[in-house]
Structures are given as C-alpha cells and as structure tokens.
DRENLUMZA-232325 format. One line per 10 residues: their letters; for each residue x, y, z of C-alpha. Coordinates in Angstrom, 3 decimals. Layout:
BEGIN
A	X/Y/Z | ...
//
This chain:
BEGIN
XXXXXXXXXX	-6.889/3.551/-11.988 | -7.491/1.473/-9.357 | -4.999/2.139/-6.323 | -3.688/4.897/-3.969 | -0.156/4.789/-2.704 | 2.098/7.354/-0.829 | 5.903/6.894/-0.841 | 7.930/9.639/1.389 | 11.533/10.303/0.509 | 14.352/11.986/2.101
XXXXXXXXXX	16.710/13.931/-0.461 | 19.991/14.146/0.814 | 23.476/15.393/0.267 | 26.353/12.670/0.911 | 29.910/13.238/-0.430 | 28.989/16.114/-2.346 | 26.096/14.278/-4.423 | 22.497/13.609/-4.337 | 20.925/10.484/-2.621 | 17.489/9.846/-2.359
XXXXXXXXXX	16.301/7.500/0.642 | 12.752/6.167/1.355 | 11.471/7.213/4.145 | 8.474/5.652/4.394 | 5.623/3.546/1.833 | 2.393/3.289/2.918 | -0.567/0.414/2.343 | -1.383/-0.176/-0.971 | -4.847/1.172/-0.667 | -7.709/0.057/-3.503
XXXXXXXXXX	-9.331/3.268/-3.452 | -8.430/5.423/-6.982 | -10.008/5.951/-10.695 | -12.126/3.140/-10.606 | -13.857/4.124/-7.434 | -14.509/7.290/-9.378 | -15.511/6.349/-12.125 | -18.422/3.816/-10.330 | -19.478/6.832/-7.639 | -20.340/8.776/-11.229
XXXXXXXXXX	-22.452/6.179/-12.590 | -24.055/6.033/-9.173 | -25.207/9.953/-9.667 | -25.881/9.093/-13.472 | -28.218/6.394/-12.455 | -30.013/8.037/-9.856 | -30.990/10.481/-12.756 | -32.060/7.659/-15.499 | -33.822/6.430/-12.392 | -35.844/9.242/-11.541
XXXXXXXXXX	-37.310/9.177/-15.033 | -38.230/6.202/-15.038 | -35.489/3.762/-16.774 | -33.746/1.088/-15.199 | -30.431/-0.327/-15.503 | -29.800/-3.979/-15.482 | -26.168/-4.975/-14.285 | -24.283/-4.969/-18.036 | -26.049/-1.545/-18.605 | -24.192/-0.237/-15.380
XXXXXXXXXX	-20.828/-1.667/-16.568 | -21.427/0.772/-19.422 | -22.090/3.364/-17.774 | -19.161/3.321/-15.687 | -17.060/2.995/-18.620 | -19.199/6.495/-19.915 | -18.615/7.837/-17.358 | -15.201/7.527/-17.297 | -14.456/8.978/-20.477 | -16.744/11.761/-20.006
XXXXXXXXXX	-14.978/12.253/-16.698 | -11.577/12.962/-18.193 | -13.160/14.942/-20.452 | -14.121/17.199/-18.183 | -11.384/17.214/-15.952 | -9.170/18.133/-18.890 | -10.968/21.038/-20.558 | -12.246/23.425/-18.134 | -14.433/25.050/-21.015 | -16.891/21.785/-20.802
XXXXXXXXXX	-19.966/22.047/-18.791 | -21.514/18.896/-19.218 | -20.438/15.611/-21.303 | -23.089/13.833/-22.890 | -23.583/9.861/-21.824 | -24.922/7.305/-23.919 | -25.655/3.607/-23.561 | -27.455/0.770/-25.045 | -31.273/0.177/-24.244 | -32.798/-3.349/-23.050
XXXXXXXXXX	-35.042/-2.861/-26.723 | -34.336/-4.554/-29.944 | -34.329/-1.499/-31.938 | -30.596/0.077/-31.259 | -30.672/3.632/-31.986 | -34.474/3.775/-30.513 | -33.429/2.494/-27.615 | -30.107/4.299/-26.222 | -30.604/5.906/-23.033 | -28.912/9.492/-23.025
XXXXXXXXXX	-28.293/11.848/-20.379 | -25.371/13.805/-19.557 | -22.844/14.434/-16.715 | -22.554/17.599/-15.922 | -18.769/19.526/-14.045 | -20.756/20.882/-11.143 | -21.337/16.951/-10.545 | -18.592/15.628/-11.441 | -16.799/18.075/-8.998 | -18.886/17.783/-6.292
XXXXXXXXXX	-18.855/13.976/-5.861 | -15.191/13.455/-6.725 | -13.727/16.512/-4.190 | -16.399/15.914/-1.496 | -16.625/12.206/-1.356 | -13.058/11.578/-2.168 | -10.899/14.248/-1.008 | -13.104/15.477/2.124 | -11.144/18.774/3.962 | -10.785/16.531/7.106
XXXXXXXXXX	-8.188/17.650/10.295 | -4.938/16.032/10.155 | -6.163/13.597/13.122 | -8.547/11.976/11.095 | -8.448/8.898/9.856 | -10.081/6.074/7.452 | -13.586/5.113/9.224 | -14.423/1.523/9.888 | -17.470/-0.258/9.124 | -19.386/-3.452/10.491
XXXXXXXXXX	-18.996/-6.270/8.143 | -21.570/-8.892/6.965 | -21.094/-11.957/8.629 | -20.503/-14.035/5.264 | -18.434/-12.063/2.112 | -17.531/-13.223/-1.324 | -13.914/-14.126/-1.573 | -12.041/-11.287/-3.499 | -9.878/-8.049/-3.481 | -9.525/-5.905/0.196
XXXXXXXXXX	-11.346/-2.711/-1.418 | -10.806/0.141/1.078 | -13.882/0.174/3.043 | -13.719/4.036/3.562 | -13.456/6.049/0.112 | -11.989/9.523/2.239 | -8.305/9.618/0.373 | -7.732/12.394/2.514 | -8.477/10.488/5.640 | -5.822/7.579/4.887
XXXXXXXXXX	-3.414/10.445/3.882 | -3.861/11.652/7.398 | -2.918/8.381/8.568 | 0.328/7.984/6.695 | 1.693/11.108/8.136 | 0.642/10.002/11.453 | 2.107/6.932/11.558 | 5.426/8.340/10.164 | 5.691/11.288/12.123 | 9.348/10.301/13.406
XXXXXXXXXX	10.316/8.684/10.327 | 13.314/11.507/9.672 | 14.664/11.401/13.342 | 16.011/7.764/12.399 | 17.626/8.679/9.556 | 21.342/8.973/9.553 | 23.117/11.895/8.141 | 19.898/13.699/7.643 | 19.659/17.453/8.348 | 17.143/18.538/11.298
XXXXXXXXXX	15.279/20.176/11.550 | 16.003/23.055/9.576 | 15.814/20.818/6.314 | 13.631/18.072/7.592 | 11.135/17.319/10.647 | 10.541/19.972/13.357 | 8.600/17.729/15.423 | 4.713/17.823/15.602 | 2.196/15.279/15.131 | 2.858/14.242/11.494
XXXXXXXXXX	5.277/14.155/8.925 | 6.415/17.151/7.277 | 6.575/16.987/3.893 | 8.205/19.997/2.136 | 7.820/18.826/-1.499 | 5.047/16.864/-3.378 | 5.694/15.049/-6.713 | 1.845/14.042/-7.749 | 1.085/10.686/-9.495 | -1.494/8.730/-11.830
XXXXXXXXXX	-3.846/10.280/-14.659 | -6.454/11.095/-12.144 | -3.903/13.648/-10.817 | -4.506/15.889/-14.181 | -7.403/17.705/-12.646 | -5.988/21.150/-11.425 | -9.655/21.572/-8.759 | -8.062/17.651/-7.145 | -4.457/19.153/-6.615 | -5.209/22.017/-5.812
XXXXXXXXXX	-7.490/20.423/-3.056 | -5.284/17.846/-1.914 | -2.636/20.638/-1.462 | -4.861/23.356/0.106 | -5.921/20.320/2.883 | -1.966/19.545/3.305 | -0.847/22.881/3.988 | -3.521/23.898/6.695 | -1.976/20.270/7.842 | 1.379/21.558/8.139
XXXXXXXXXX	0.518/25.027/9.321 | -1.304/23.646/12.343 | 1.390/21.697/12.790 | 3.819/24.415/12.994 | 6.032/23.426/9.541 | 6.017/25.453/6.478 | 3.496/24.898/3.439 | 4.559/22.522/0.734 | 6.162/22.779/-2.660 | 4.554/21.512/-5.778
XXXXXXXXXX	7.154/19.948/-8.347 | 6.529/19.931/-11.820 | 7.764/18.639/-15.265 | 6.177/15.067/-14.756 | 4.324/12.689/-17.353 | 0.998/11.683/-15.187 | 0.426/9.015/-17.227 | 3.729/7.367/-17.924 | 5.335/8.379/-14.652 | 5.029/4.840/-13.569
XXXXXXXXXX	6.688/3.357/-16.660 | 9.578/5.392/-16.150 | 10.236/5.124/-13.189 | 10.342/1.286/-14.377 | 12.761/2.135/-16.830 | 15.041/4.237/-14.567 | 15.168/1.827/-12.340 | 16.607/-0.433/-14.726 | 18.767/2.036/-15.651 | 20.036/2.658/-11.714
XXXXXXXXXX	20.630/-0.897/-11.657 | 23.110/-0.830/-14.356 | 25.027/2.235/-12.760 | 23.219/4.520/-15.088 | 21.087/6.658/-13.019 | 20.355/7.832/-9.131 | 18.349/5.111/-7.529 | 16.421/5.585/-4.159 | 18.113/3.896/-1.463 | 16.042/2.578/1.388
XXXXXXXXXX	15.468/-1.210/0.824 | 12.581/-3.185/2.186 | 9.584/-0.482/3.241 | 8.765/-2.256/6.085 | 10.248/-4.649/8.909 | 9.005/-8.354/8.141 | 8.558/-10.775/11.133 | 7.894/-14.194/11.196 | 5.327/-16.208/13.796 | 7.051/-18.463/16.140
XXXXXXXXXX	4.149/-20.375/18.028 | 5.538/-20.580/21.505 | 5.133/-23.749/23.878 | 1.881/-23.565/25.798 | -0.972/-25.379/28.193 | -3.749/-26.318/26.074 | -6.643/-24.310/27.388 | -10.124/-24.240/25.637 | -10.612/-21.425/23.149 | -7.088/-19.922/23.474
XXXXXXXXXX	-4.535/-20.210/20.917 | -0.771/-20.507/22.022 | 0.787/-17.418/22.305 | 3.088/-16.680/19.060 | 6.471/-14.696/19.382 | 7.466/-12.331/16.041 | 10.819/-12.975/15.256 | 12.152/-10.139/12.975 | 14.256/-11.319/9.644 | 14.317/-8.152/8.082
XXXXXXXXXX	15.131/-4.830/9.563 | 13.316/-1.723/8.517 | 15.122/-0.450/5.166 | 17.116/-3.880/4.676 | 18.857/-3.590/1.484 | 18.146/-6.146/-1.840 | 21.198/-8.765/-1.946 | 21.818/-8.809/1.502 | 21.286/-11.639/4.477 | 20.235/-10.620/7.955
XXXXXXXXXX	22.395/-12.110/11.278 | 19.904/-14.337/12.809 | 20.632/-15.857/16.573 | 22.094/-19.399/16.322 | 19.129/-20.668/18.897 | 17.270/-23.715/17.680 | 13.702/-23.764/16.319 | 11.476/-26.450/15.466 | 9.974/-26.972/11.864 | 6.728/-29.779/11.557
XXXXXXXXXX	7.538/-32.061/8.332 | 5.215/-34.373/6.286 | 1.932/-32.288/7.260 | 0.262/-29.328/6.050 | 1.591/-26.257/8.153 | 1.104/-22.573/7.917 | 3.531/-20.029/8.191 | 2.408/-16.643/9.879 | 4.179/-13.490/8.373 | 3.764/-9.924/9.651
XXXXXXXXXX	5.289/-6.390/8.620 | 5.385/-3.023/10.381 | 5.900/0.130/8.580 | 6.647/1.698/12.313 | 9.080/-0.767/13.902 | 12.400/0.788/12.549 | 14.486/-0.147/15.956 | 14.119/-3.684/15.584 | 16.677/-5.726/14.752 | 17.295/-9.178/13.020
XXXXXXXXXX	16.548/-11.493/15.525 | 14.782/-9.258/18.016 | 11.797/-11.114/19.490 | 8.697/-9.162/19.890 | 6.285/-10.656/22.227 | 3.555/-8.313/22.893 | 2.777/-5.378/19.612 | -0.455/-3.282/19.251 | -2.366/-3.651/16.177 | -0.701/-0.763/14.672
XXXXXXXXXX	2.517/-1.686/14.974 | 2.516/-5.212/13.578 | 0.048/-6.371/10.409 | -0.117/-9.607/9.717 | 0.346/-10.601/5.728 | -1.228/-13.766/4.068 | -0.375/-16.712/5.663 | 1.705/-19.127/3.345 | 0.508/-22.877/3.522 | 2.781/-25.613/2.472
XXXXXXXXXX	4.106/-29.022/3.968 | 7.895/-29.785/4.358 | 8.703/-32.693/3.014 | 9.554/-35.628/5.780 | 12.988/-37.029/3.845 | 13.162/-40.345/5.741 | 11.530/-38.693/8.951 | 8.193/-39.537/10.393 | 5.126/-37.116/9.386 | 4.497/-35.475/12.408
XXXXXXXXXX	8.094/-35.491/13.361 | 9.685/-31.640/15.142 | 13.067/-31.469/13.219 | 15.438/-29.014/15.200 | 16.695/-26.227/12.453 | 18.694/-22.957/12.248 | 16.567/-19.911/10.267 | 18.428/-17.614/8.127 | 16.757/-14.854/6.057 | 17.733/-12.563/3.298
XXXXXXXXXX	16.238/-10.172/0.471 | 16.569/-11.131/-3.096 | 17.441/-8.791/-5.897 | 14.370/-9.225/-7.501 | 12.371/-8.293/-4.465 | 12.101/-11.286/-2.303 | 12.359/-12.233/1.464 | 13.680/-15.560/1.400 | 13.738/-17.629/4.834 | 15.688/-20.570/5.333
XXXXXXXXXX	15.400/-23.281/7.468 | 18.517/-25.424/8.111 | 18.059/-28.677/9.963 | 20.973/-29.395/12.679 | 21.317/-33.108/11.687 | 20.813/-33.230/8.421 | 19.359/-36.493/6.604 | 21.447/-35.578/3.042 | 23.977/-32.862/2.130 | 22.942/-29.086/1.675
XXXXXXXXXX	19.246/-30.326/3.388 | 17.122/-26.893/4.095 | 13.327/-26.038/3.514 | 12.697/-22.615/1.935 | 10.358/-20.168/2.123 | 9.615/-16.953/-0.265 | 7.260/-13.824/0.432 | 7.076/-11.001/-1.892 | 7.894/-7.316/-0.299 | 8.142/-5.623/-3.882
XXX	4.433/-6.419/-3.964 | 3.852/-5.460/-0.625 | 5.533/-1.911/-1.204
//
C-alpha cells in the first residue's frame, strides 16, 4: 500500500540442488498504493471543484479512501467504465448533502500508468527537487512519484552485481555485461500488481531495457497470491529456519560502516574528517561475527555522543575492517545516527577510554557492535551498540 521495493536474486545450482542467493535489495522507497490512491482524489477533486463544491481536509480523507475502492474496482473488472464516488457533504441534512461523482477507467489509467510508471530510457533516474527551507518532522516520502525512474536506478547501480558472485554461471545464464542488470525472470508483488494494463507496462518498459542493452526479454512467473505473498513468504521463512524449506541465502543486503571521527586541526566551519570503518561485509550471514583489526579506538563516556552509521548497496569488495576514507555519495548512505551516552563506571565524564570494536549480525536481524575497553574497570566491561538491517532491507 504504501512502499516500493525491488529484491534481485540469483537461482543457482550447487551440489545438484537449488539455492537461491540475493543479489541485490534496493531502498525502501515510500512511493506505492497510497500515492495512488491520493493522485485519484486529486483528479476527483479537480472535478467537484470545477462545479463548484469544495472539499475541506476530512472530506479529502474520504475521498481518498473512495477512491481507493473504486480503484480496485476497476482495476479488477475490465468490464467497468466508471465507479461511482460518494462522500459526505459539509450540510446537516445527510442524504441531501452527499457529493457524487464518479471515476471513470480512462482516468484512472491515465494518471496511474503516466504519472507512475512513465516509459522512461533505462538511464533515467528519480528527479530531485528544491526543498523548503523549514519541513515538518515525519516519513522520507519519495520526492519523485516515476516508479519506473527508481527502477532504472536499481539496475544501474547493480549492473555488476552477478560478476561477484561465486559459482554463478556467465554469462550464458546470468549477466552479459551492459549498463544494467539483466534480469531474466520477474516474480511481481503487492495488490496493486493485479492490474494486467500496470504489468504489462512495467514489463513492456523492462524489455526495451534489456533489448537496448543487448540481453534477452524477461520472463513473467506466475502462480503467486498478490495479496498474501508477503505473509508467506513470512511463514516460509519460518519454515527455512527450521530446515523445512529453501531459504535465500545472501545475508545482510548491504555493507554497514561505522564513522570513526579522525584527529584533526580545528579550523572554522570544517568538521573533522571521519574514516568508515566497515563491520559488515556485503552479504554477511545472520549468526556470524566479522574479524575486526586489533588497533585501538577511542570511545567518549559520561556525555551524550552520536554514533554515525552508513551502508552501501555497491561496496561488495570491502572487507571487515577495511577503512574507507574518501566514497562518493553513491557509494556510501549514511543511516540515522544513534544518540546515547556510555556510561563513565568510575571514569571521569569527558574521559577517551581506549577499546577494541567487534561486530556481528544477530539472528533476528541485528548488527551488533561492541566496544571492549583495554583496561577494564570490572569483569566482562563493554558498551554495545544495535542497528537494525532487517528494517533497512
């Protein structure tokens, strides 16, 4: 309803049996249903507007939520021209006072394909906008509602995601180079994904993709629940947990770095240069503990401190303990900085305490990072810190 993800996996033979690995996740994009369903009120309104009624902002709230419904409706019977729409009026008397109009498949069609799945060239990507000065705290909407566009994007970004994949099959069965990923099935996702006009668009733009791009067109794979896909994949998961079912290898979906602020001069209006030191690999696997260097950092007690985290879906040479200390903004993203303040135990607020780091990935989804004072004040001392990747993939 509200979010569009894209996941590329690898299926692979090994010992005779199938293994899926994950390739590649990509951002988890705000831009779905909901954004729909509010770009068809938009049209409805402009048409109560035009005759004269107004909507105040509870009426609009319904009329999304009409709109909705009458937006699956259409989408699921293609013998429906036009759905009618219905909400309350500002006047006391109810039934006098419903506004009606109706939403009609020519509109619903051309504002969901055109404004959200725009035939764009594989080199496109999501536009940028200027922002205001002073925003409302809240959610990181997608500020560019082209699904197509940030498509475009994933396969660029992962366009050598297969060549690091070991034991893979190339390139008859996998990449043949080019400026994008070559995907050579597509398993579709999410209720919105019903419509036969939006597949059948999304595909259409994806093979003149891959046919520019010199790779064959893409198959279409059925026999999937739209709606409860999600829910089952929960409960196969489970399952693969247990040893009951194929589970897609591929652990963490990104590389995860941590900031190390680096000693520095202080000069007006320039912050000290941080270092990224990498505690998870690219595809790290869930119950395992990266090999950090034994080298010494420091870790502020008894004061508020932030810790800077950042992932890359692109990095996948880096190792534990590799130290990046220049990236381009689209290889490193930083994540939301987690505040907290080490407690002092007998040391001075203020005080530098020499540590070791050590960093693994939880079973449950966790990056867990560790930091082990050299001298010790009581047994088993050590500060910890936990970010989610589950949420982030």
């Amino acid at each position: 309803g509200g979010t569009t993800d894209f996941s590329a996996i690898a299926a692979m033979e090994r010992d005779g049996s199938l293994e899926l690995v994950r390739v590649a996740v990509g951002d988890h994009i705000l831009l779905g249903g909901d954004n729909m369903d509010l770009a068809l009120a938009h049209v409805v309104k402009g048409k109560l507007t035009e005759e004269g009624k107004q909507l105040d902002r509870w009426q609009m709230n319904a009329l999304t939520h009409a709109c909705r419904a009458a937006k699956e409706a259409l989408l699921s019977d293609p013998s429906m021209g036009a759905a009618p729409i219905a909400i309350a009026g500002k006047g006391s008397k109810l039934l006098g006072s419903t506004l009606r109009t109706e939403l009609t498949r020519e509109e619903v069609s051309r504002t969901l394909l055109d404004g959200f799945f725009p035939e764009v060239e594989s080199s496109a990507r999501p536009a940028t906008r200027a922002r205001a000065a002073l925003t409302q705290l809240g959610l990181p909407y997608a500020s560019d509602a082209g699904i197509t566009r940030h498509l475009a994007a994933f396969l660029g970004r992962q366009a050598g995601a297969l060549s690091r994949i070991e034991g893979f099959a190339r390139p008859a069965e996998g990449e043949r180079g080019g400026t994008l990923l070559h995907p050579t099935a597509v398993l579709f996702n999410g209720g919105v994904m019903k419509s036969d006009a939006l597949r059948e668009r999304l595909v259409r733009i994806l093979d003149g993709w891959l046919e520019a791009d010199g790779a064959p067109r893409v198959r279409v794979l059925g026999g999937t629940d739209l709606d409860q896909s999600v829910s089952r994949g929960a409960a196969s998961y489970g399952l693969a947990r247990r040893g009951r079912g194929l589970r897609i290898r591929g652990g963490t979906a990104r590389a995860y770095y941590v900031g190390i602020e680096s000693p520095a001069p202080a000069v007006p209006g320039v912050e000290p240069p941080i270092v990224a030191l990498c505690l998870a690999p690219f595809g790290m696997e869930e119950g395992t503990e990266s090999s950090l260097p034994e080298q010494e950092f420091g870790a502020v007690v008894g004061e508020p401190v932030r810790f800077r985290f950042f992932g890359s879906t692109v990095r996948r040479q880096d190792a534990s303990g590799d130290e990046l200390q220049d990236w381009s903004p689209d290889e490193l993203e930083e994540l939301a900085p987690i505040e907290m303040t080490l407690p002092a135990q007998g040391r001075r607020e203020g005080d530098i305490v020499p540590v070791r780091l050590r960093a693994s990935v939880t079973a449950v989804g966790t990056l867990e990072l560790e930091a082990v004072p050299t001298a010790p004040q009581q047994p088993d001392e050590k500060w910890k810190v936990q970010l989610s990747v589950r949420s982030e993939d």
